[in-house]
Every structure is written in C-alpha cells, then in structure tokens.
C-alpha positions in Angstrom: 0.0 0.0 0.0 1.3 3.3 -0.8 0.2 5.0 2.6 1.1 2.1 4.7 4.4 3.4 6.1 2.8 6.5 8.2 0.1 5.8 10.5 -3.1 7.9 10.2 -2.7 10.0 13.0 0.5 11.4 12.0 -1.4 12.8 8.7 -2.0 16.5 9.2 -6.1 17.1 8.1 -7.4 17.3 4.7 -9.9 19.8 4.0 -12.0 21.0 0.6 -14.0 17.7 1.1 -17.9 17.8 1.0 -20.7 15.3 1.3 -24.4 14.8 0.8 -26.5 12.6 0.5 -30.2 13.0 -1.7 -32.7 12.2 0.9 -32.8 13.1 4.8 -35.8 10.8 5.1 -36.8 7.5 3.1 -38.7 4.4 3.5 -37.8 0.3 3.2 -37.1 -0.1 -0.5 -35.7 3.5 -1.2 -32.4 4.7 -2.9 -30.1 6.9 -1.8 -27.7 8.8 -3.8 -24.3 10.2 -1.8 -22.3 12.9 -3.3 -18.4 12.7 -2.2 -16.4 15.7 -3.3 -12.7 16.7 -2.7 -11.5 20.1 -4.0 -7.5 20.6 -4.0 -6.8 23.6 -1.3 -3.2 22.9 -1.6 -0.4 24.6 -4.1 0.4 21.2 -5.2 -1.5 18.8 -7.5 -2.8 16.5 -5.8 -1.0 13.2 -7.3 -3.1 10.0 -5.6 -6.4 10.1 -3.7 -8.6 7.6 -1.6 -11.9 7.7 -0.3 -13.5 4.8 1.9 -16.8 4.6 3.0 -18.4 2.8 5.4 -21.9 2.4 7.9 -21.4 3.6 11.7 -22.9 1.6 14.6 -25.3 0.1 14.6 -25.5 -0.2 10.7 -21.8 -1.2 11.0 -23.2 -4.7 12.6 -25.4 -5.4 10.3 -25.6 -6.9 6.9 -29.5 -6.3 6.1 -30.2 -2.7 5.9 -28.1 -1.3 2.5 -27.3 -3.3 -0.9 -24.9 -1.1 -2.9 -26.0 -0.8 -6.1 -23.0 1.3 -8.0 -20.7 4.0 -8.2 -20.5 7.3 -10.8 -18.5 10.1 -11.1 -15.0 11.1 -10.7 -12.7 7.4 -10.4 -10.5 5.1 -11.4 -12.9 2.5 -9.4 -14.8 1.6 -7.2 -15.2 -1.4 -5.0 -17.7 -2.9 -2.1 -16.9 -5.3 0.4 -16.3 -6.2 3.8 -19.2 -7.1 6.6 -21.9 -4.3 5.6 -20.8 -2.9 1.9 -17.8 -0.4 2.7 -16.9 1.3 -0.6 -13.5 2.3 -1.9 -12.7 4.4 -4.9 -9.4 6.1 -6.1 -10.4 9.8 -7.1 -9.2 10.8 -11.1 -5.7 12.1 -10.4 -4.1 14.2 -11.0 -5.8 17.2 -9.1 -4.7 20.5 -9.9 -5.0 23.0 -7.4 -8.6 24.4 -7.2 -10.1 21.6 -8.7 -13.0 19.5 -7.6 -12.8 15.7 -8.3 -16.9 14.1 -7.2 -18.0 10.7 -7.3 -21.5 8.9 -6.3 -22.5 5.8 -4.3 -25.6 4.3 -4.4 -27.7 2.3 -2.5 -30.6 0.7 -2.2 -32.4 0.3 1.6 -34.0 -3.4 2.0 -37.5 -3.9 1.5 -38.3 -5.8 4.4 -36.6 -4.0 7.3 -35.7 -6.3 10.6 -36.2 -3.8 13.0 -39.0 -1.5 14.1 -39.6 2.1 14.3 -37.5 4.6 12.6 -33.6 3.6 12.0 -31.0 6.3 11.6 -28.4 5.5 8.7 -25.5 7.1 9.5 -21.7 6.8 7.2 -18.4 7.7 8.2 -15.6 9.1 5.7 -12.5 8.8 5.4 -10.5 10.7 2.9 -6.5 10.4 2.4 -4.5 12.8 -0.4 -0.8 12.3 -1.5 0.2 16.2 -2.7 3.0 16.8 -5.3 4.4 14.2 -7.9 8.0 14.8 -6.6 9.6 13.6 -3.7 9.4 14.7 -0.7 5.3 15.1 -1.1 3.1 15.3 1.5 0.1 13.7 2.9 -3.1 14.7 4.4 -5.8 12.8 5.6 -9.2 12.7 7.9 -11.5 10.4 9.3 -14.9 11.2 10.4 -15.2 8.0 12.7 -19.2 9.5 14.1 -20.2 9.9 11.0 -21.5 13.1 9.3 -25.2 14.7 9.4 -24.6 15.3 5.5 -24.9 11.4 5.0 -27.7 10.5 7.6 -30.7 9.5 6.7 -33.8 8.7 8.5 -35.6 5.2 7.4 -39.4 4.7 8.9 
C-alpha cells in the first residue's frame, strides 16, 4: 500500500472535502444517492487520492439494511466489500490546485426491514491525499469515525 508506512494520526487534516447525500428521510425499499467531493486547497496537485466509506454503529453490525448498487462520477474505481458494503474508490488524479474531483454511491435500503420504528443510517468518511508528484510530497488525511449529518438519513 502506498500509505502504509505512516500511521493515520501522523497525517495533518485534509480539508476541501464535502458530502451529501439525496434524501434526509426514506422508506424500506428507497435509494439513496451520496455525493463525495474533494476540491485541492493545496499549491500542489494532488498526485493519488482515496476515499472509503463505510456504515457507523449500529448499521456497522449489520448486513441487512443497504445493498450497494453502484458508483459514478470522478474514479478510477470503485469497489464494495467487507461485513456491511464499505466502498472504496481512487479519485481521477491528477488534481490541480482548485479543482474538484466528485464521485456517487448508491444504494438501495432493504425492503423488508428487521427492525421497528425509525432507524437512523448514519456513514463515516474517510479521505486520504498524497500532494505533489516529486519527492518529498506530502500527505493529508481525515477520518470522520461519528459519522457526518450530510450522509444520515432517517428510514421509517
């Protein structure tokens, strides 16, 4: 892995990154459309990017409540896996400074929900940049381990 050999916490932050997602409410059945966007604050291009997805408890411990359905947008590719769909996509690189790489993840709620009342899906981020094509570079990098209010959703 390219960003193996320096732990996370070492990264200083990322920022120009925005998310959405299309509905704030939905029902058993629905799909939702999230919007991932990084913009390049930096001076440097932005030579490699990485952005991971994945369901915050209790939707993390659970298999039955999203299917993904695809990705769109701004990649290279795009990938699910893991316990409860995580997805992982390399952003279109390079990124010049100012410019806005966006991709899309969809997703499709089950139809016949296991659990009662109204179930708050919430998905946590996480976003890692490698600036500048020549050595020495830098990194920058965030994770938003809670979760955001741009990507929760509301099923009943």
């Amino acid at each position: 892995m390219i960003f193996a050999a320096q732990p996370a916490s070492a990264l200083d932050p990322i920022s120009g990154t925005a998310f959405s997602v299309d509905k704030k409410t939905a029902a058993p059945g629905d799909r939702l459309t999230l919007t991932l966007s990084l913009t390049n604050t930096e001076t440097n291009a932005i030579s490699f990017a990485y952005v991971h997805i994945q369901p915050t408890w209790p939707t993390n411990q659970r298999q039955d409540v999203v299917t993904p359905i695809g990705c769109g947008g701004e990649s290279t590719d795009c990938t699910f896996g893991g316990f409860n769909s995580n997805a992982a996509f390399h952003l279109r690189t390079p990124i010049a400074p100012g410019d806005t790489r966006t991709v899309t993840v969809t997703v499709q709620i089950t139809s016949t929900p296991t659990w009662t009342g109204p179930y708050v899906l919430n998905l946590a981020p996480y976003v890692y940049a490698e600036y500048g094509s020549d050595a020495p570079g830098y990194s920058k990098d965030r994770l938003w381990a809670e979760g955001l209010p741009e990507l929760q959703t509301v099923i009943s």
